[in-house]
C-alpha positions as CSV (number, residue, x, y, z in Angstrom):
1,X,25.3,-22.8,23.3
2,X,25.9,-19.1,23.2
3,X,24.7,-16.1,23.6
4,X,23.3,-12.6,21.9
5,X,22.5,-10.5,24.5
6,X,20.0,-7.3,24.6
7,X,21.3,-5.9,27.5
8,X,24.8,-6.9,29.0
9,X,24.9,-10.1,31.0
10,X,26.5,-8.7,33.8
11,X,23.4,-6.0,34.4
12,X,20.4,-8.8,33.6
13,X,22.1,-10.8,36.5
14,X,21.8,-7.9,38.9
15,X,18.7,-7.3,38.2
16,X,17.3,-11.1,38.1
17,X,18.9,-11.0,41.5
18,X,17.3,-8.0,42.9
19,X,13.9,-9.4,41.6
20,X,14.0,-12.8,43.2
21,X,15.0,-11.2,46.8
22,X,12.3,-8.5,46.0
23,X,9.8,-11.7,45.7
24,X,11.5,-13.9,48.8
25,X,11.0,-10.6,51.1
26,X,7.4,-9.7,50.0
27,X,6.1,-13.5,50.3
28,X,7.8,-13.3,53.7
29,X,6.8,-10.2,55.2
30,X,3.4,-10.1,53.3
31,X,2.6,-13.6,53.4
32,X,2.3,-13.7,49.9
33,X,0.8,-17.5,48.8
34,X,4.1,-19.7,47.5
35,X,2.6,-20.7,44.5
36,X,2.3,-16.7,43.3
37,X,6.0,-16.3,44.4
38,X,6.9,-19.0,42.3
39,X,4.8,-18.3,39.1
40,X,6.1,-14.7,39.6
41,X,9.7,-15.6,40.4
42,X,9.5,-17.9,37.1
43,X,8.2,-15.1,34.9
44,X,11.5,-13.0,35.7
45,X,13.8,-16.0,34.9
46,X,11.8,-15.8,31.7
47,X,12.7,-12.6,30.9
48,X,16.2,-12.7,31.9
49,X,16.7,-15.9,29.2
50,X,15.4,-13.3,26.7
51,X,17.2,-10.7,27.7
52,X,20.9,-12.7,27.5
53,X,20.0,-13.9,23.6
54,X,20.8,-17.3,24.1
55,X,21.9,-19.0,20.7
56,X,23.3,-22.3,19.0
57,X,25.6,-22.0,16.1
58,X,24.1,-23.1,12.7
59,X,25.5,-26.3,10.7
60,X,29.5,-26.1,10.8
61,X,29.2,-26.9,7.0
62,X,27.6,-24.0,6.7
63,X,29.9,-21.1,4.7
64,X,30.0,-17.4,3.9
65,X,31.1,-16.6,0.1
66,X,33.0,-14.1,-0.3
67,X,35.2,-12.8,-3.4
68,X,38.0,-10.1,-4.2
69,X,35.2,-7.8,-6.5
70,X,34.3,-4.9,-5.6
71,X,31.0,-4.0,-7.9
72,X,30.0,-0.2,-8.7
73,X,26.6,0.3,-9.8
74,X,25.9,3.6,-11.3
75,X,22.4,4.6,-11.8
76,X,20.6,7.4,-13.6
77,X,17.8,8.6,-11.9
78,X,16.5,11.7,-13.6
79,X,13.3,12.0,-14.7
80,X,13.9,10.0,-18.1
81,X,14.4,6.7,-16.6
82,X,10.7,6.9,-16.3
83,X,10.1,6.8,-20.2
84,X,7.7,4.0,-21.1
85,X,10.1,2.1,-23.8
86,X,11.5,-1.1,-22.0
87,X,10.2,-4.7,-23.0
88,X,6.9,-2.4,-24.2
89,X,5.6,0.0,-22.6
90,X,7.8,-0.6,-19.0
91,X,9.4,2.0,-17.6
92,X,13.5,2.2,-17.9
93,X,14.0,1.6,-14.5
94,X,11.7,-1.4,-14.5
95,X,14.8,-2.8,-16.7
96,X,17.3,-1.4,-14.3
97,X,16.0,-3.1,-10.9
98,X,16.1,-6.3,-13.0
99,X,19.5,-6.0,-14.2
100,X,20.6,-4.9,-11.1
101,X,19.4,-7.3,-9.5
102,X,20.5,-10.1,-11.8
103,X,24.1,-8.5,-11.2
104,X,24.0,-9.0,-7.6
105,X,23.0,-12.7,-7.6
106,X,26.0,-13.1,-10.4
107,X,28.6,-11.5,-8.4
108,X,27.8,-13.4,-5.2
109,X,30.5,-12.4,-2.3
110,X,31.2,-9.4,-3.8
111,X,30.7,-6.0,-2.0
112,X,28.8,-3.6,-4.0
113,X,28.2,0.1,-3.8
114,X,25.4,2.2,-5.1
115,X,25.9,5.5,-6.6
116,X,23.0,7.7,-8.1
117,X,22.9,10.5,-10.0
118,X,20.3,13.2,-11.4
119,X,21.0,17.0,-10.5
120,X,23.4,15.5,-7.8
121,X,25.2,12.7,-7.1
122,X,25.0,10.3,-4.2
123,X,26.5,7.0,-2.8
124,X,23.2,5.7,-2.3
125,X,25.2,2.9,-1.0
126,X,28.8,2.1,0.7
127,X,30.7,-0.9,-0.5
128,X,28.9,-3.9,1.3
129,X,28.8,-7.4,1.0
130,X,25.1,-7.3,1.9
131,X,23.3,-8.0,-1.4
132,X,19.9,-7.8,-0.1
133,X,20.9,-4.0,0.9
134,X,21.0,-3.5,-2.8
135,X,17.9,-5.0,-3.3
136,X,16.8,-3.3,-0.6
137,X,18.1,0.4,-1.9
138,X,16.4,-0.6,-5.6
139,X,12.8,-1.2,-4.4
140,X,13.0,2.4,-2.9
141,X,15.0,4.3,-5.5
142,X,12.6,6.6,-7.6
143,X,13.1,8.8,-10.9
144,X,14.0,12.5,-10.0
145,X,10.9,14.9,-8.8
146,X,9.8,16.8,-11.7
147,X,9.2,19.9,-10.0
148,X,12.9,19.9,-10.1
149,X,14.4,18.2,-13.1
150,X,16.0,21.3,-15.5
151,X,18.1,19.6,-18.0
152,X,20.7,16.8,-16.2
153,X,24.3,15.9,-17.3
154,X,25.2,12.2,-18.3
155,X,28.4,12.8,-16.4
156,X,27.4,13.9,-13.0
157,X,28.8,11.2,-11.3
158,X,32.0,11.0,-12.9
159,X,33.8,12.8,-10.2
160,X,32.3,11.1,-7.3
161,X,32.7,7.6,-9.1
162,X,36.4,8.3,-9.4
163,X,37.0,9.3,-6.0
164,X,34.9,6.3,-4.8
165,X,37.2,4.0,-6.6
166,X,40.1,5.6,-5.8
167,X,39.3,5.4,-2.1
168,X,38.5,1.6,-2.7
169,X,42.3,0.8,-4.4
170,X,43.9,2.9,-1.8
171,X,42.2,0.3,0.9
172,X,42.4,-2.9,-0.8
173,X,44.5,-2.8,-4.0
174,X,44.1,-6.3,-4.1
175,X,40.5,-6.4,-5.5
176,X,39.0,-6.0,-8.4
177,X,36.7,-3.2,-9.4
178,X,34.0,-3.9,-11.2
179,X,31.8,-0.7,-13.0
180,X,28.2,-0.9,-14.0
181,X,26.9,2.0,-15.6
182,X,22.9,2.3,-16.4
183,X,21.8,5.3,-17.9
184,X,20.2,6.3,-21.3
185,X,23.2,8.6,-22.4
186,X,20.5,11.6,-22.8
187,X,22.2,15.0,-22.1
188,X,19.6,17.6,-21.5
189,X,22.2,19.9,-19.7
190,X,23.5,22.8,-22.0
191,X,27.3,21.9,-21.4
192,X,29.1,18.8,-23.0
193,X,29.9,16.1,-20.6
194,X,32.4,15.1,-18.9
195,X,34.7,12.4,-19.6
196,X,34.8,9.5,-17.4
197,X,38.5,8.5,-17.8
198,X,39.6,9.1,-14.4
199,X,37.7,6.8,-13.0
200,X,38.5,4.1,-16.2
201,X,42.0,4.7,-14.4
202,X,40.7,2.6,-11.3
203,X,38.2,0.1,-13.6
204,X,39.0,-3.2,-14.4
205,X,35.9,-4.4,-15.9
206,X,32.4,-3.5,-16.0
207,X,29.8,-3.2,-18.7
208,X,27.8,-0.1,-19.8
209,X,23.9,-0.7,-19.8
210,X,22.0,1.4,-22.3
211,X,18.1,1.8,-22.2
212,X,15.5,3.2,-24.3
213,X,15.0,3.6,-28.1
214,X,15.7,5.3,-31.0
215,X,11.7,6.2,-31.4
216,X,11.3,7.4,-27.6
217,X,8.9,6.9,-24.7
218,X,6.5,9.4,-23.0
219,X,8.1,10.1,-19.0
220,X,5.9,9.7,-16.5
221,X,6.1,12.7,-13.8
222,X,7.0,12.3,-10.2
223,X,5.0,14.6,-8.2
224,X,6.0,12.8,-5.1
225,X,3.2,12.5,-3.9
226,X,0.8,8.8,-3.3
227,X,-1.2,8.4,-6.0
228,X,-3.7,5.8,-6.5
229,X,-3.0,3.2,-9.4
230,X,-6.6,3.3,-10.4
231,X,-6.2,6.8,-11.4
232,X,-5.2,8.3,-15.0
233,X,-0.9,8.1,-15.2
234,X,0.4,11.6,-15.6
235,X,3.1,12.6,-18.3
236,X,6.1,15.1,-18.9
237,X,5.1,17.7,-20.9
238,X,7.1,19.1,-23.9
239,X,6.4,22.8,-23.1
240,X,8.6,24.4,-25.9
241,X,5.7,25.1,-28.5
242,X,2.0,25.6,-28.0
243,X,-0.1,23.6,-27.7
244,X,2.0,21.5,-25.4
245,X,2.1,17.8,-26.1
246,X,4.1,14.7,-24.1
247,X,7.9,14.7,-23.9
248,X,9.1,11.7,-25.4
249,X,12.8,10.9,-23.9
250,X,14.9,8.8,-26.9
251,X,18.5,7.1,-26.0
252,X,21.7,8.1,-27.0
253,X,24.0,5.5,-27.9
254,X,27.0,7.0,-29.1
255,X,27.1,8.7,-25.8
256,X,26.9,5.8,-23.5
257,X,29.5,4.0,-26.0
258,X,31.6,7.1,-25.7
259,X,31.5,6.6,-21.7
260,X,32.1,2.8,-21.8
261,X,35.4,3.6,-23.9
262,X,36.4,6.2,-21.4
263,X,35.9,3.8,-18.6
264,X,37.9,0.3,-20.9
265,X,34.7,-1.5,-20.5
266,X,31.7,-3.0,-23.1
267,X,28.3,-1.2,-24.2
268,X,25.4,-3.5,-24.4
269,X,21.9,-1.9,-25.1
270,X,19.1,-3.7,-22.9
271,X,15.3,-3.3,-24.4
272,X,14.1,-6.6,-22.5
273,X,14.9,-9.0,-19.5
274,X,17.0,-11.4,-20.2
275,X,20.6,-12.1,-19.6
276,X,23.2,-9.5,-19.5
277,X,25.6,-10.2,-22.6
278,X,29.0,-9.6,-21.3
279,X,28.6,-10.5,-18.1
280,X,29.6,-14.2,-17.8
281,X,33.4,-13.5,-19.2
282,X,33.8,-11.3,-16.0
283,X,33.2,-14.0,-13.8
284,X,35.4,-16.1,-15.8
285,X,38.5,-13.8,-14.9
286,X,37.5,-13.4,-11.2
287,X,36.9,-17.1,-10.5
288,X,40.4,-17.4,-8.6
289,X,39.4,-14.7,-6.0
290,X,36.7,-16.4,-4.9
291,X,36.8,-18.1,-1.8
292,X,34.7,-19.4,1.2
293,X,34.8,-19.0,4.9
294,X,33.7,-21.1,7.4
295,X,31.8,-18.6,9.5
296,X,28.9,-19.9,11.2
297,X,25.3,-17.4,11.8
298,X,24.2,-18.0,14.9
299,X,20.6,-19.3,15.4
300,X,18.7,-17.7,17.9
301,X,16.7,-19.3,20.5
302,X,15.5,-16.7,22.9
303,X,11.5,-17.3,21.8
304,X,11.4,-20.3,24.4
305,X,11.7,-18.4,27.0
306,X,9.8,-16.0,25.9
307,X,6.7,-18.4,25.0
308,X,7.3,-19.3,28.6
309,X,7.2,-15.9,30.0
310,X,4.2,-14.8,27.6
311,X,2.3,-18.0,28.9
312,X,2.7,-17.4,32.2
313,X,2.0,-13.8,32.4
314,X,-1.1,-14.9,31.1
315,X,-1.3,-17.1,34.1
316,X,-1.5,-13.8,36.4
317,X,-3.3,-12.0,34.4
318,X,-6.2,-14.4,34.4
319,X,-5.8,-14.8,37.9
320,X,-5.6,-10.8,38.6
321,X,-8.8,-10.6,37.0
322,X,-10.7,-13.1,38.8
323,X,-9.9,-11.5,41.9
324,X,-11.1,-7.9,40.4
325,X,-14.7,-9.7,39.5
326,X,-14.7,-11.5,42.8
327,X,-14.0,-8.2,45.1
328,X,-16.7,-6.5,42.9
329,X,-19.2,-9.3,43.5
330,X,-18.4,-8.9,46.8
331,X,-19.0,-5.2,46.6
332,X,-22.2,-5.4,45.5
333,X,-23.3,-8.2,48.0
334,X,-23.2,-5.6,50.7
């Protein structure tokens, strides 16, 4: 047995304590019937075994995976992962959430970190070894509001990237760092990009994932705002010549091959699910690091007691308003 307390033990024994002698005093001074001291005195022993968490270690086979990788998911979230050109007519970043998650479940006991870029960059996501987190940070992550989109750089994140793996090597230089980069390599910024070879100094694997196609697929826009799925989808419009017609958003290849040279690492262009080419020969070098713990979750019990406290303030409850229907009875009697 152990425990997983709410509030600290110490402070729910005080205050069991000071409940019971509250109860012992009133049913003494009050004449208060012994069966209601009880039931009540029960209730607050209840409460107390909620409040200290009690808890039994799970099976002591159980084990925690953990490996030496350290995964770096870069995203592109401007306003043309929303193109309709993946495995049909999905959206890019229908393709992404897959991929990413198929990544996670391949690098299991790895810690991973999310970085997203569209007019800014942001670590959506400190290294972690909680996958679901990255799940998680996926099912929320949304294309860039259009309001705002103005022409974004491939290469926004380079700098933060670099840093972020820099920081990582400085803490544990014995890990490997792993970069995924998923983007469509379309640079609607005026300015060339960037290149991405400082952060290839800190890389030692990691595949570039390219989406989209040569022919293009119309963007939906992201008003940020709810909008009902039974209603018409609305699209980017190409505003550069009258009369306007629907931006279509095509990939760039040679870019994102130019940034997966910078960084030492493979291009692979992804138009449906499936699995990632690639990515099985960087398990193959990692398989060493991995190891397993024998770290046991603790299982947590503290519903009995509070079954037991929800069943017995039903108990006085039932019995309080019996009593307000009797006295009101009475009432009217007289």
């Amino acid at each position: 047995m152990s425990f997983d307390p709410v509030v600290p033990i110490a402070a729910a024994v005080l205050l069991l304590v000071a409940v019971l002698a509250f109860l012992v005093a009133t049913a003494i001074f009050s004449r208060v019937r012994l069966l209601s001291t009880v039931r009540r005195g029960l209730i607050a022993v209840a409460l107390f075994g909620v409040a200290i968490g009690p808890s039994v270690y799970g099976p002591a086979d159980s084990t925690t995976l953990t490996s030496s990788n350290d995964v770096f998911i870069v995203l592109d979230t401007t306003g043309s992962v929303s193109a309709e050109d993946y495995d049909g007519q999905k959206t890019r970043l229908e393709g992404m959430r897959a991929d990413i998650s198929q990544i996670v479940e391949h690098f299991a006991g790895a810690r991973f970190s999310l970085i997203t870029f569209d007019a800014v960059p942001l670590v959506r996501l400190p290294l972690t070894r909680d996958a679901n987190a990255v799940v998680s940070a996926m099912e929320v992550v949304q294309p860039e509001l259009t309001l705002y989109s103005h022409g974004s750089s491939i290469s926004e994140a380079n700098e933060l990237l670099a840093q972020t793996l820099k920081d990582a090597q400085d803490a544990t230089p014995e890990h490997r760092r792993i970069v995924f980069y998923l983007g469509d390599g379309e640079q609607t910024a005026a300015e060339e990009p960037d290149s991405f070879a400082g952060a290839g100094t800190y890389t030692n694997a990691g595949i570039v994932l390219g989406y989209g196609t040569e022919e293009g697929g119309p963007m939906l826009s992201n008003a940020g705002l709810y909008t009902d799925d039974s209603e018409e989808p609305e699209y980017i419009m190409d505003r550069s010549d009258y009369p306007y017609s629907v931006a279509l958003s095509t990939i760039d290849e040679d870019n994102l091959r130019a940034i997966a040279d910078q960084l030492g690492i493979s291009y692979v262009h992804r138009t449906a699910p499936g699995a990632i080419p690639g990515i099985d020969a960087i398990e193959d070098t990692a398989d060493d690091s991995l190891t397993e713990t024998g770290a046991r979750t603790l299982i947590p019990l503290y519903w009995i007691p509070a079954l037991a406290a929800f069943v017995l303030l039903l108990w006085e409850a039932a019995l309080v308003a019996i009593a307000l229907i009797n006295s009101q009875g009475i009432g009217r009697r007289r």
